[in-house]
C-alpha positions in Angstrom: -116.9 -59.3 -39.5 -115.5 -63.1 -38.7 -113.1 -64.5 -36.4 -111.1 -66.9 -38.2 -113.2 -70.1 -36.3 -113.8 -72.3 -39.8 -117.1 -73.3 -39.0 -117.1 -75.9 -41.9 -115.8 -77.3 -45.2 -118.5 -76.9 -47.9 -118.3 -78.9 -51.3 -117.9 -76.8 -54.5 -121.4 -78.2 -56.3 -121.4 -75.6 -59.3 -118.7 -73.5 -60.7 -120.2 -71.4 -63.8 -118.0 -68.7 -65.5 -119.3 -66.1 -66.8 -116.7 -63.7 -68.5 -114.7 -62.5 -66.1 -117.0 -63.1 -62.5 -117.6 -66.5 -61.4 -120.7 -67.9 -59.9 -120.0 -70.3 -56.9 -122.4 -73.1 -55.4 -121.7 -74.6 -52.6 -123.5 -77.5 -50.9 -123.2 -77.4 -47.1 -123.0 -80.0 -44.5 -125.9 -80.2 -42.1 -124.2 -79.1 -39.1 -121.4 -77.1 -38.2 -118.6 -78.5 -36.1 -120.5 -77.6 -32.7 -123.8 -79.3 -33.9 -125.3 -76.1 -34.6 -127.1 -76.0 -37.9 -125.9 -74.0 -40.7 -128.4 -74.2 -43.8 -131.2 -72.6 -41.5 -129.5 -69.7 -40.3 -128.2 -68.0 -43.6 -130.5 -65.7 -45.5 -130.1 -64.0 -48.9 -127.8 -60.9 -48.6 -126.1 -62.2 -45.3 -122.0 -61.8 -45.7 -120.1 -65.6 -45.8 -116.4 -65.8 -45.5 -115.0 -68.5 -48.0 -111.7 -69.4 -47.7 -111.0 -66.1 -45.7 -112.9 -64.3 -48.7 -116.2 -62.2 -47.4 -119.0 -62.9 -50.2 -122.5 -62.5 -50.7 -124.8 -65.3 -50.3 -127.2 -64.2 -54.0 -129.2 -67.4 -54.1 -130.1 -70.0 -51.4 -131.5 -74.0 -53.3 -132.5 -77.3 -51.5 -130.0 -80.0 -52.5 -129.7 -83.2 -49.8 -131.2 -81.2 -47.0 -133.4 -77.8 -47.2 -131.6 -74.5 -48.2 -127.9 -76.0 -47.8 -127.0 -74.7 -51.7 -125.7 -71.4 -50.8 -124.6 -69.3 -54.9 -122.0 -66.7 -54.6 -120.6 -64.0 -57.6 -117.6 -63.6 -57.5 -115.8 -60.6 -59.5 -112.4 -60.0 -61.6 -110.4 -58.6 -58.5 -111.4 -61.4 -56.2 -110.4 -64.0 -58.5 -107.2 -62.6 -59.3 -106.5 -61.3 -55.9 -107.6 -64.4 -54.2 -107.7 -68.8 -54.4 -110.8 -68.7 -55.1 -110.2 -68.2 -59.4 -108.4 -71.9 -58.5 -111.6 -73.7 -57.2 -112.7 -76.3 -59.5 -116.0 -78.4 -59.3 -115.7 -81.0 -56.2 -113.6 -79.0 -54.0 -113.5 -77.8 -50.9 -114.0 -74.6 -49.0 -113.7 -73.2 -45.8 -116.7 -71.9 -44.5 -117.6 -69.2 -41.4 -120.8 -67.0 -41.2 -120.2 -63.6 -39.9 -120.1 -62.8 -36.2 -123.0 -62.5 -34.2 -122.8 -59.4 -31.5 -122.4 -60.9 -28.5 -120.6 -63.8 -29.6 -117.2 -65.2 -28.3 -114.6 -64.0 -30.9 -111.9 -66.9 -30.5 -109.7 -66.3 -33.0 -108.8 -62.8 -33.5 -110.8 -59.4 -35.5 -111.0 -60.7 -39.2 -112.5 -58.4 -41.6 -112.9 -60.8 -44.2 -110.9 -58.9 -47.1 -107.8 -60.7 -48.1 -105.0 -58.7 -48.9 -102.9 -61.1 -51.1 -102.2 -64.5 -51.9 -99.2 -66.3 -50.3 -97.6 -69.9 -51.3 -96.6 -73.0 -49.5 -93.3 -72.7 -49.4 -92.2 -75.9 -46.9 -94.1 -79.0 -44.6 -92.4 -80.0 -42.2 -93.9 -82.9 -39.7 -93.7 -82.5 -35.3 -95.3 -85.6 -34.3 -99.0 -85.0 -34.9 -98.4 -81.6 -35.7 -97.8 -79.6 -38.8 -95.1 -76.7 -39.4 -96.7 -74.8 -42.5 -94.4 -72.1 -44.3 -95.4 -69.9 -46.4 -93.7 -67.3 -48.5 -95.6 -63.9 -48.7 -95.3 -60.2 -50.2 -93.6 -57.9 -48.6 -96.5 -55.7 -48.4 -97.9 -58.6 -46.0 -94.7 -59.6 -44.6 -94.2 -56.1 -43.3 -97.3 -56.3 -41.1 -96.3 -59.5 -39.2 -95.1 -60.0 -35.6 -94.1 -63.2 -33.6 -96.8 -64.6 -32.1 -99.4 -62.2 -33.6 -102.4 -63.0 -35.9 -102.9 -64.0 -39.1 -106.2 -65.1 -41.2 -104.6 -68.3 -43.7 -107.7 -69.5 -45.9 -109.7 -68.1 -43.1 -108.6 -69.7 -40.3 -107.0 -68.0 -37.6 -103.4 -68.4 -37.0 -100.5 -67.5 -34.9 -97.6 -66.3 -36.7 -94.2 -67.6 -36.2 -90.5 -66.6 -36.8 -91.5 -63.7 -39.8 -89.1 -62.6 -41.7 -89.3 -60.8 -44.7 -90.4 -63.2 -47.1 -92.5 -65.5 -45.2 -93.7 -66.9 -41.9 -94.7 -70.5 -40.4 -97.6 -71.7 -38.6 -98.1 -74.9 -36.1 -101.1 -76.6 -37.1 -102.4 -79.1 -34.7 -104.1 -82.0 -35.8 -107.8 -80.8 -34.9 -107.1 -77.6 -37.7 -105.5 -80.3 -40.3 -108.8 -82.1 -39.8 -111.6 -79.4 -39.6 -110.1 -77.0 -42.4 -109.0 -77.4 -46.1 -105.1 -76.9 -44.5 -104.7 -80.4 -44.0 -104.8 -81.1 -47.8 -102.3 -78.1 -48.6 -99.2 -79.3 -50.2 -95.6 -77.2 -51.1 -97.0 -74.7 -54.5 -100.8 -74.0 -53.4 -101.8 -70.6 -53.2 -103.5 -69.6 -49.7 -105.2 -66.5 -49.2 -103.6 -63.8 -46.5 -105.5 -61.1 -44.3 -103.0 -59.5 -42.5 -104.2 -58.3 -38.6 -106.0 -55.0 -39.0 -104.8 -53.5 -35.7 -101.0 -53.8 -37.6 -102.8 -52.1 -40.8 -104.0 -49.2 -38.8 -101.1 -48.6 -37.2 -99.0 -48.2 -39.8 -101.4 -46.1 -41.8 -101.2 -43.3 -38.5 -97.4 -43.5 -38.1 -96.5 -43.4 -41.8 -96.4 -39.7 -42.1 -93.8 -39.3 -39.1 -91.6 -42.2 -40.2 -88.4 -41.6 -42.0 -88.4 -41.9 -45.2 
């Protein structure tokens, strides 16, 4: 379980293919962005989200500092159902360990499953800040509400103005500078978790709806 709080952005050190999976090293800063360190605090087996994606960490290597070369596998359906088939060698992730019990959830109840990719569709500049739209699949679409949440390459959003092919988000400068959204541009492919109270929801009410 994760909040949508990017913790960090970790550099993609080795990409290997291997058929159809992919194995993924990262190498990890030192700190997160509250000074807290990372490397230290991840074991092998412990769930990471990457890029809104849940993962397994499978192998954990000393690169610049102790333990911060974290190896993930990652399988046919993630790659095709996610951005992370698109990573190459040198870039960058966003990073978030899973939620402590007792912790502060900030950001809203991300399970760390992404339900489809969406696209850039439009960037369009308000002073410092950053109007981000995206078009979306109706599937996803469907399970949007102003001002409600949504998980965009793992960071937690506010939606705004959905309609039924897409949504915008107002990034502020500290999310353009702390995530891999401030080097998105119109034709990259994000990955989408839709708000799991709206998933529930519609699950219990489908059988009395009109069809």
């Amino acid at each position: 379980m994760f909040t949508g709080l990017v913790e960090a952005q970790a550099v993609v050190h080795l990409l290997e293919r291997r058929g159809s999976d992919v194995s993924l090293t990262l190498a990890l800063p030192a700190e997160n962005g509250r000074g807290e360190p990372l490397a230290g605090d991840v074991k092998l087996g412990d769930s990471v989200a990457l890029n809104g994606c849940c993962l397994t960490v499978v192998e954990i290597a000393d690169g610049d500092a102790p333990g911060d070369r974290w190896t993930f596998e990652a399988g046919a359906e993630t790659l095709a159902r996610t951005n992370l088939g698109r990573l190459e060698t040198g870039g960058r992730v966003n990073v978030e360990r899973a939620l402590r019990a007792g912790d502060r959830l900030g950001g809203h109840v991300v399970q760390g499953h992404v339900d489809a990719a969406g696209t850039v569709a439009k960037l369009e500049r308000d002073g410092e800040w950053l109007h981000m739209h995206f078009d979306v699949p109706p599937a996803i679409a469907e399970l949007l509400v102003d001002k409600g949440s949504v998980c965009v390459d793992g960071v937690s959003l506010t939606v705004c103005e959905p309609h039924g092919a897409g949504f915008f988000v107002a990034l502020i400068p500290h999310t353009l500078s702390e995530t891999t959204l401030g080097d998105r541009t119109v034709g990259d492919h994000v990955n989408l978790e839709a708000d799991i109270l709206g998933k529930y929801v519609r699950k219990m009410l489908a059988p009395h709806l009109p069809r």
